[in-house]
N, C-alpha and C positions, 0 to 999 in steps of 0.2 A: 397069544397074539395080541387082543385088546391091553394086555398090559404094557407089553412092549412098544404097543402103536400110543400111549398112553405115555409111556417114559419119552418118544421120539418125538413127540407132540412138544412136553414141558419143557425135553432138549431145546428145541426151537424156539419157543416163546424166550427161555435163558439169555438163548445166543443173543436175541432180538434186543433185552434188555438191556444186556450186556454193550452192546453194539449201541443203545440210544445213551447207556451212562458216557461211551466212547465220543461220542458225537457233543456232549454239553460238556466235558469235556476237555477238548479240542481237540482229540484224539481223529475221528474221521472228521472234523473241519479243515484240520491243520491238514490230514492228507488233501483232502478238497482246494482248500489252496493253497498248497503246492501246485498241483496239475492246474489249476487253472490261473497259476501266472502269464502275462502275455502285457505285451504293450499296443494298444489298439490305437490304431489313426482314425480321427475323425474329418483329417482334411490333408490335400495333398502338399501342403505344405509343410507338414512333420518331417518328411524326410530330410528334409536341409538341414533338421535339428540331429535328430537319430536316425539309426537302423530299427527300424520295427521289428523284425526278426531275430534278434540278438537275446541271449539268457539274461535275465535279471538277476544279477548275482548276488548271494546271502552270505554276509561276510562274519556278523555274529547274531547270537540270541542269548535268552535267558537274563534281556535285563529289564528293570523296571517293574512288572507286572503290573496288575489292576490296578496299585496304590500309588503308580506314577511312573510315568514311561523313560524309556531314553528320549535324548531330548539333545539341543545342541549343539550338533556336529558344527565341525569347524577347522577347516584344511591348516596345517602349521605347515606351509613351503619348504621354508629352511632345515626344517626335520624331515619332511618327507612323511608324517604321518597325519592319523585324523585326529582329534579330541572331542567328546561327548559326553553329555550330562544321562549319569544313571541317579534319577532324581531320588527314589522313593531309595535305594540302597546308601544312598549319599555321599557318593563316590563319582570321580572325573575318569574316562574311560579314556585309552591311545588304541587305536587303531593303525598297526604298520603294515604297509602292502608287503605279501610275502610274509609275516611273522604271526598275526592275526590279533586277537585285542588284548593287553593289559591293563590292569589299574594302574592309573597315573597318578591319582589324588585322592585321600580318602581322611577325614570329613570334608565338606562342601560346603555346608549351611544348604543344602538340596539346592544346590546351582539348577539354573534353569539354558537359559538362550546368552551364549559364547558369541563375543569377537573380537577384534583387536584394534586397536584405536591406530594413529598414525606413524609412532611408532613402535608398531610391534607388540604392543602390553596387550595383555590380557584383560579383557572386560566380561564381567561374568554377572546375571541375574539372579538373585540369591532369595531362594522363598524363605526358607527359614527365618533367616537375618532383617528380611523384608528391606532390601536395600540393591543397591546397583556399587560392582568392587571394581576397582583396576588391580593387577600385580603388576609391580613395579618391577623393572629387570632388576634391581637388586634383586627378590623377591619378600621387600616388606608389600606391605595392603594399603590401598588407600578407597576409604569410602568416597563415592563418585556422588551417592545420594540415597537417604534415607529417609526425606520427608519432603513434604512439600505445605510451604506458610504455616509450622508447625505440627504438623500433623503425619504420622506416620503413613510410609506408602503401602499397598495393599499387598501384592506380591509379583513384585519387576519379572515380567515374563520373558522377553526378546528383545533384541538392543540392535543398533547397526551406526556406522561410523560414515560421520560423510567426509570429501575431499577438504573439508576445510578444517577437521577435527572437532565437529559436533558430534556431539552425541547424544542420537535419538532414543528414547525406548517407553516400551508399553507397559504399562501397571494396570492390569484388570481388577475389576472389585470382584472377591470371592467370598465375599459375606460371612466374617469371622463367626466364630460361635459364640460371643459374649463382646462385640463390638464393644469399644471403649471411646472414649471422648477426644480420644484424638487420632483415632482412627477416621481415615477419609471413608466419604459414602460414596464414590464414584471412580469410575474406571477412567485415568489417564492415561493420554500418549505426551511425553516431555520431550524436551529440547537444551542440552547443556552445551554451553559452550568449554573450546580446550582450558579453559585457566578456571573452570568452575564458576564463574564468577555472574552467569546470566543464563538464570532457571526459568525456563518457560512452560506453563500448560498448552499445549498447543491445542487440544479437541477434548472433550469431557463427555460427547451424547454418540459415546459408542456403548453395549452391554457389553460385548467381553474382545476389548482390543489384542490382537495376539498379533501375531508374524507382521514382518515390515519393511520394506525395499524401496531403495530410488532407482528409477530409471536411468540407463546410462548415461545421461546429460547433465542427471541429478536436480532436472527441472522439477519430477515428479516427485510424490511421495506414496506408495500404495502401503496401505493399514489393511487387514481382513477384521474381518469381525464375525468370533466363532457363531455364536448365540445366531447371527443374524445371517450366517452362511454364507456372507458376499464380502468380494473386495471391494474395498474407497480408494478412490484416489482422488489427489490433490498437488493440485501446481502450487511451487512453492514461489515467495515473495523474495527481494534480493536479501533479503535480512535472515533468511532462512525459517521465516514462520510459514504456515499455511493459509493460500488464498481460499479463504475459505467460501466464498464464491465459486468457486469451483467445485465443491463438492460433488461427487458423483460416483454411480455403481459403476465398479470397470469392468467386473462378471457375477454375475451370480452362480455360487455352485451347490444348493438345492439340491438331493438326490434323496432316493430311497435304501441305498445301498451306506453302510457303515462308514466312519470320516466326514470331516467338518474340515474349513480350513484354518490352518496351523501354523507353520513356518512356512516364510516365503522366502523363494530369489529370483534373480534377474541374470539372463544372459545379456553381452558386449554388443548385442543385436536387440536388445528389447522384449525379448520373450519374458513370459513371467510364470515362474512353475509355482505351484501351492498345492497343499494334501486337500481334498477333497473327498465326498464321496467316492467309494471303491479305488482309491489311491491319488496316483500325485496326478493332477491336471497342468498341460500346457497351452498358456495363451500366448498370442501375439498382441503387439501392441498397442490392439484398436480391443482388446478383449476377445478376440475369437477362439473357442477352442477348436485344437491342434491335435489333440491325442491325448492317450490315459493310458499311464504309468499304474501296470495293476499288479503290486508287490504280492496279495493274499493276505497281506496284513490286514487285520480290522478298521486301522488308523495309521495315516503318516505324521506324527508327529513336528519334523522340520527335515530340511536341506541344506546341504552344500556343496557346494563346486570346489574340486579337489585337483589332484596330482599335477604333474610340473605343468602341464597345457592348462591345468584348471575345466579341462574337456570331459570329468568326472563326473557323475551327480549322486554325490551317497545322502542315503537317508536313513533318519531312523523313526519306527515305529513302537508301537507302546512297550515291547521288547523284545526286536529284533535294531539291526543296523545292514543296509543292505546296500550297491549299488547299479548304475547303467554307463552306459558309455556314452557320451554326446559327440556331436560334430561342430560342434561350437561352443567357444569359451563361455566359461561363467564371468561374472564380474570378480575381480581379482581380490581377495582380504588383503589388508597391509602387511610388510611384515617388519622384523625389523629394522631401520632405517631408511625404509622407500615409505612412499606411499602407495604404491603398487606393487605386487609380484609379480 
């Protein structure tokens, strides 16, 4: 009897092990959240946006891992499908509703943050290459930008196109391992204009400039900044640089739960969604939060407003791609030969 009460003991203590290897893991996390996906309102004003009661839907996984997430997304209209950055595999992901994901692209230079200029090209942030690309509808390349007053850019993180054919985007300093001399020591956010021909730094005393959106009027300009856990925003001047007088926190999202903010968007109403702690937060456009988008993911890496209404909102996280349903449009990508979809 003591032996057997002996072996049903060590049984126990096993299972137990076995159960905490499960749990690091992500074996019983991943079960954990699962079950506890949900989308929470924090004001009665979400509903105008979503359904709070509706499944969050997981549309793929298994990309990215530890050494660098999906990353991306980015509605192609006239195809009908999504496209997304599998950074660390090095490969461009398609997403088709009904089909589910293929590889579209494979090498990359680890593409990072997808969009498309006015019209229609492809503009892609490129860590490897350390540079910002167009693909031409022929489909030759054309470098958009690789340095700035000689000096190599650090690694073009998220890009976004405005109505007049600028082109914004963010280069975070990632502190190479053997910095060289013409290596930049600071994190920019730029300003290109359509003909290439007028390179602006627009802000330099962010630590790690990531995700980036204007306001529907495209008065504003909102930057997050991971490191520092909040969004800036900034009215912009008629020249299309930053009043930088303006400067100012539009939210802070501080938390104790997993997620930093990442990629950002904008609804045709002004709401401003971004990954945050415990998933994607929605503000209104005085900064108030609305509700939390809680995928179970660890981190939301970026956003985009998708399908023919653009009333989609898929994400992807460090390797999964998931989405919800909204009840109001996103801001429209170009496609091509509109300016709008």
């Amino acid at each position: 009897m003591q032996t057997s009460n002996r072996f049903s003991r060590r049984h126990v203590l096993k299972m137990a092990a076995t159960a905490g290897a499960l749990a690091m893991t992500g074996g019983i996390r991943g079960a954990w959240a699962q079950s506890a996906k949900r989308i929470e309102q924090l004001d009665p004003a979400l509903d105008h946006i979503l359904t709070a009661s509706q499944p969050i839907q997981e549309l793929g996984s298994g990309y990215g891992g530890d050494q660098g997430p999906a990353e991306g997304p980015l509605w192609w209209k006239e195809g009908g499908y999504l496209l997304f950055s599998d950074i660390h595999n090095d490969r461009r992901m398609k997403y088709t509703p009904g089909q589910g994901v293929t590889i579209d692209l494979e090498p990359t230079n680890r593409a990072n943050g997808l969009t498309r200029d006015l019209q229609g090209r492809l503009i892609a942030c490129e860590h490897d290459s350390r540079r910002v690309t167009r693909l031409e509808l022929d489909g030759s390349l054309t470098v958009l930008a690789n340095s700035f007053q000689g000096r190599r850019l650090n690694r073009p993180n998220d890009v976004v196109v405005k109505s007049d054919g600028c082109i914004y985007f963010t280069d975070p300093w990632t502190s190479p391992l053997a910095p060289e001399q013409w290596d930049l020591t600071f994190s920019g956010v730029y300003r290109l204009t359509p003909d290439l021909g007028t390179y602006t730094l627009l802000v330099d005393d962010f630590v790690l400039p990531n995700g980036l959106a204007f306001s529907p009027d495209e008065t504003v300009l909102y930057i997050n900044d991971t490191r520092r856990k909040h969004i800036r925003a900034f009215d912009l001047l008629p020249n299309g640089t930053l009043a930088k007088q303006t400067d100012r926190i539009f939210v802070d999202l501080q938390g104790d739960e997993p997620g930093v903010p990442d990629g950002m968007k904008v609804d045709v109403e002004g709401n401003v969604y971004c990954g945050g702690p415990g998933g994607i937060w929605i503000m209104d456009p005085r900064g108030r939060k609305l509700g939390r988008i809680v995928h179970g993911a660890p981190a939301t890496t970026n956003i985009a407003f998708g399908g023919d209404d653009w009333k989609t909102l898929y994400f992807t996280s460090r390797t999964h791609l998931g989405a919800v349903n909204l009840k109001i449009a996103g801001i429209p990508v170009p496609v091509a030969g509109k300016k709008q979809g």
